[in-house]
C-alpha positions as CSV (number, residue, x, y, z in Angstrom):
1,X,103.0,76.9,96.8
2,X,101.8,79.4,98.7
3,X,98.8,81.9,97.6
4,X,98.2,85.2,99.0
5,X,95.3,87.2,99.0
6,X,94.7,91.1,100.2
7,X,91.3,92.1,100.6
8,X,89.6,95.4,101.9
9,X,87.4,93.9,104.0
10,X,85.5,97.1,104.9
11,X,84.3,95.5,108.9
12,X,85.4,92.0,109.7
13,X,83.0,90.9,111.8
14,X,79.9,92.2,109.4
15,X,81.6,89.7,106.8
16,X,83.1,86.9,108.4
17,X,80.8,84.5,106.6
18,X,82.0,86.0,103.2
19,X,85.9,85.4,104.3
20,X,85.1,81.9,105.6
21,X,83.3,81.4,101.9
22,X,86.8,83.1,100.0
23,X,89.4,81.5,101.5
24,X,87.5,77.9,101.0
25,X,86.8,78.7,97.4
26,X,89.6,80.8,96.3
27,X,92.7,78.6,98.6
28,X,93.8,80.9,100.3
29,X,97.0,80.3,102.4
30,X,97.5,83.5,103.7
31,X,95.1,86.6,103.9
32,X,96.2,90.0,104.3
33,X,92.9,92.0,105.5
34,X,92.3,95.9,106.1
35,X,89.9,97.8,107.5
36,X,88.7,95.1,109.7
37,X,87.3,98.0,111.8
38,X,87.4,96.2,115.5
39,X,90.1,96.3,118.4
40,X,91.9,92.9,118.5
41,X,89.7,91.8,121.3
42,X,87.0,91.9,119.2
43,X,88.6,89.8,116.0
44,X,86.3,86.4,115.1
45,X,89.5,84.6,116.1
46,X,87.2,81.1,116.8
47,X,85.9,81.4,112.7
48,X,89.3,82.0,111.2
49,X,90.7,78.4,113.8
50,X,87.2,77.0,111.4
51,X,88.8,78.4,108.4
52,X,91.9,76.7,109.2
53,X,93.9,79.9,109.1
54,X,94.4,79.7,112.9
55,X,98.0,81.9,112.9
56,X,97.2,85.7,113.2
57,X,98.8,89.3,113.7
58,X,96.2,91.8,114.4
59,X,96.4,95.3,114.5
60,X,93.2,96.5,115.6
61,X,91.7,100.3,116.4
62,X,87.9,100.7,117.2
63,X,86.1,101.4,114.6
64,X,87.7,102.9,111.7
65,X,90.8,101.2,110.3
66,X,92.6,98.0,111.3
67,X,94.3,95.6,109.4
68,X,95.1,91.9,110.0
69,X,97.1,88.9,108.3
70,X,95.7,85.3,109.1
71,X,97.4,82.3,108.0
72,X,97.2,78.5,107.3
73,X,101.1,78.4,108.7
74,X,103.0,79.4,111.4
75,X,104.3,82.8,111.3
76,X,107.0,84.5,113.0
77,X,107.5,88.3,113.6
78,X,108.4,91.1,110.5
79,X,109.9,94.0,111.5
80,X,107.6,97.0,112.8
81,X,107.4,100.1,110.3
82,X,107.3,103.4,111.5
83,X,105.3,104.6,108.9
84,X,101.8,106.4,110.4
85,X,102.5,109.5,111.8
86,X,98.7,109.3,113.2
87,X,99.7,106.2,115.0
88,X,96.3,104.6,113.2
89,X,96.3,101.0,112.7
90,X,97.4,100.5,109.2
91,X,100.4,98.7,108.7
92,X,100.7,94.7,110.2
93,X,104.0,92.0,109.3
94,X,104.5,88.9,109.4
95,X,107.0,86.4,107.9
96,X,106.0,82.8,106.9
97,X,107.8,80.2,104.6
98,X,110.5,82.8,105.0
99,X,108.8,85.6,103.2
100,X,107.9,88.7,105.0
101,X,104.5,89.8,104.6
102,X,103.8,93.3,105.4
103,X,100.0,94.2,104.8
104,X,99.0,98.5,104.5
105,X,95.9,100.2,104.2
106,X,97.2,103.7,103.2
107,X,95.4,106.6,103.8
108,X,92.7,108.0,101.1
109,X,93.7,111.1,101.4
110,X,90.1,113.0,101.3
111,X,88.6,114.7,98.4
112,X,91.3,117.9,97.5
113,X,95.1,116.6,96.3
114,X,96.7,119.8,98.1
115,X,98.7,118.8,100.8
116,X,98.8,122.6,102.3
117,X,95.1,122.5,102.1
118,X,94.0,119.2,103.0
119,X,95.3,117.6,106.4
120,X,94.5,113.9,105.5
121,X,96.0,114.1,102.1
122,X,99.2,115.6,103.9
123,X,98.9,112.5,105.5
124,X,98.6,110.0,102.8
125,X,101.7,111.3,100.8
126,X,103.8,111.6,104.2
127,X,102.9,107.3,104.9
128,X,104.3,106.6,101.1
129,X,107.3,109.3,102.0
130,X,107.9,107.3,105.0
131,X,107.5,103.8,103.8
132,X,109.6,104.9,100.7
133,X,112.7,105.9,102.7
134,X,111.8,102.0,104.6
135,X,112.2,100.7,101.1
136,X,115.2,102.5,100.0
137,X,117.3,100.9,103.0
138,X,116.4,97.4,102.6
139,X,118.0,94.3,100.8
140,X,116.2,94.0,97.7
141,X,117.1,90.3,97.5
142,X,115.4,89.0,100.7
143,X,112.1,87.7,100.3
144,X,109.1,90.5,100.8
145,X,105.8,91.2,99.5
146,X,103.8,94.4,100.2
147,X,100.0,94.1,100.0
148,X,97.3,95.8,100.9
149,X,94.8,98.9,100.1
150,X,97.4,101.8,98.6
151,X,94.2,103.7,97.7
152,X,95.9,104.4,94.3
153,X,95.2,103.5,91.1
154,X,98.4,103.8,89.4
155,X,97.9,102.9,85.4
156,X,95.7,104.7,83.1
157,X,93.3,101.6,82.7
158,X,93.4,101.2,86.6
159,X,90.5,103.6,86.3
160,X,87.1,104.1,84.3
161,X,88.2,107.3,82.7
162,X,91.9,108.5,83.4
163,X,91.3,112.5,82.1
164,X,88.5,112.2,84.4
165,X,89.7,110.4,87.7
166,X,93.5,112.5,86.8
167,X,91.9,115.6,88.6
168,X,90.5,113.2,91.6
169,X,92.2,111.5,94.4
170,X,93.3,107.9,93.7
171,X,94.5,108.9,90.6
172,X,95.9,111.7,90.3
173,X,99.6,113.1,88.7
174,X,101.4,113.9,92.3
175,X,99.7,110.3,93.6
176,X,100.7,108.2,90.9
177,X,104.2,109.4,90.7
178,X,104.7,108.9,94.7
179,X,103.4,105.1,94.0
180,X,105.9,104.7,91.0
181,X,108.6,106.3,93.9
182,X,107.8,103.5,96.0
183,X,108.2,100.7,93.6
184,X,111.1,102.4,92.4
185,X,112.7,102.3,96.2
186,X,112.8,98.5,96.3
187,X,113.1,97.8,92.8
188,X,109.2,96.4,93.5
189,X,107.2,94.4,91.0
190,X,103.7,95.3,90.2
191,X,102.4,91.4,90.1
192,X,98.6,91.9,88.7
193,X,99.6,94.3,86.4
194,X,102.6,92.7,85.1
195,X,100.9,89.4,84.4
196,X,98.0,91.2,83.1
197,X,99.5,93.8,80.9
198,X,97.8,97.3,79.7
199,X,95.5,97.9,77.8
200,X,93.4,95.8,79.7
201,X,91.4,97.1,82.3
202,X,91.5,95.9,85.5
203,X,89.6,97.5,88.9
204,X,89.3,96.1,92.3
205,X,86.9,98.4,94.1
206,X,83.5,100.0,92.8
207,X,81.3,102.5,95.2
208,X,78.6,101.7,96.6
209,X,76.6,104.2,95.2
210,X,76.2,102.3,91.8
211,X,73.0,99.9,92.1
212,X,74.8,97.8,89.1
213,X,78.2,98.1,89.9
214,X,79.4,96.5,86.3
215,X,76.5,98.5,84.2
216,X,78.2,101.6,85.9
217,X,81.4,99.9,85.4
218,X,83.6,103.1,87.5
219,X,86.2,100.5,89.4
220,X,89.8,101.2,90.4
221,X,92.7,99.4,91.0
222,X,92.9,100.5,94.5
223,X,94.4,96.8,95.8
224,X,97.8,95.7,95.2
225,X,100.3,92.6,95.2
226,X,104.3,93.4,95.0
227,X,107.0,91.3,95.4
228,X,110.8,92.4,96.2
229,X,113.5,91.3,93.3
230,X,114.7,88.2,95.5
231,X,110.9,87.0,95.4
232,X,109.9,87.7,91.9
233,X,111.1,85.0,90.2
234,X,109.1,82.7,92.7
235,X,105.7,84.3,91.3
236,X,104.0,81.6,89.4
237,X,103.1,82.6,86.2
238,X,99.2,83.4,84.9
239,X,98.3,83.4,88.7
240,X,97.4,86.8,89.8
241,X,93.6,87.5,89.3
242,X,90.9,90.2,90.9
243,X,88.3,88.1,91.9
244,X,85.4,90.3,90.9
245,X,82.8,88.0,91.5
246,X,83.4,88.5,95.1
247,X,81.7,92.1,94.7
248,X,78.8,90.4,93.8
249,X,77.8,88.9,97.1
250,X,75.2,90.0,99.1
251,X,75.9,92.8,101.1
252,X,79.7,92.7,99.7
253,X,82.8,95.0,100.5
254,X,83.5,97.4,98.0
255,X,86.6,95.8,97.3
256,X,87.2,92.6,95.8
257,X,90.3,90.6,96.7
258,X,93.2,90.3,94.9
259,X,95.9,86.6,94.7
260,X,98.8,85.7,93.6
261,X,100.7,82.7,94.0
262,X,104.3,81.9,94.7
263,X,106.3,79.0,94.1
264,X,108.6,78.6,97.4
């Protein structure tokens, strides 16, 4: 068995404490992290050897960004994707159990969903155009997951209110149909959702600004888990859960990680 969790840290080093608490609570075998927010110098390497997840790929940038994938197992090297025209640390691989692991933290995108308007939502659809064409080329039959932040909420109960959040970044038409062109590249399975079908709703990040993020209750399902055709029949069943009792830790991230196991 081995469970994978993604998490949007939101600073690595502010939280190590709270990682070093997940992965000895939740199991965790391998952790794919964004916005870790230090250069690879600066990673808590010492805590995660603690952990006992002392196998890491780090691709760090000072401070905005960064992602990371620690592990309980050896890894090898994945394959390096092209897929940030800004050259921003977003994208890290590895492969373990032979599985490839490749862990994003796409771009927001800003506030305005105009690409001729807006550079950094430009940006954001050109990443999922790129990593798109990645996906068309492959083998859909060897073993990949992609996790991460995708800083869309596909579904209409991935959000609080979908006529609402349809005219706001995350959410709306042009986004969720350049997600759908993504899965659709690799023939992708959407593991959270399919194991916890609509109408249910599910969220894995809530803003800060709420004092009571579940009185509020405005989440999204920001946080993803999907698994190529050759790996989905390895997914156990009834194993993918957000654990949103994570959010509720002092001084949390305002995302709450997401894992699913597989049965290799």
């Amino acid at each position: 068995m081995l469970r994978i969790a993604t998490w949007n840290i939101n600073s690595v080093r502010l939280r190590i404490d709270q990682v070093a608490r997940f992965v000895e609570e939740s199991g965790t075998d391998v952790l794919c992290l964004q916005e870790i927010k230090c250069l690879e110098d600066q990673f808590p390497r010492a805590a995660f050897e603690a952990m006992g997840m002392p196998h890491l790929k780090i691709g760090g940038q000072k401070g905005w960004h960064g992602v990371a994938i620690a592990s309980r197992k050896p890894i090898a090297a994945a394959p390096a994707l092209d897929v940030c025209r800004e050259k921003h640390a977003r994208c890290v691989g590895i492969v373990v159990d032979d599985v490839e692991i490749q862990n994003f933290y796409i771009p927001a995108g800003g506030d305005i969903a105009d690409r001729a308007v807006n550079p950094k939502f430009d940006h954001k659809m050109d990443f999922y155009e790129r990593l798109t064409a990645e996906m068309a080329g492959r083998d859909r039959q060897r073993p990949l997951v992609l996790a991460g932040d995708f800083n869309i909420a596909p579904g209409e109960n991935d959000v609080w209110n979908h006529r609402y959040m349809s005219k706001i970044v995350s959410h709306t038409p042009l986004e969720v149909e350049t997600l759908r062109r993504l899965q659709a590249a690799g023939g992708f399975a959407d593991v959270v959702r399919d194991q916890i079908p609509e109408p249910q709703k599910l969220a894995s990040w809530w803003s800060y600004r709420a004092a009571d993020f579940r009185k509020s209750n405005r989440g999204l399902r920001l946080d993803h888990i999907w698994t190529s055709p050759g790996l989905t029949p390895a997914v156990t069943p009834g194993t993918a859960r957000i654990h949103d009792t994570v959010r509720e830790w002092t001084q949390p991230s305002d995302h709450a990680p997401v894992t699913v196991d597989l049965d290799l």
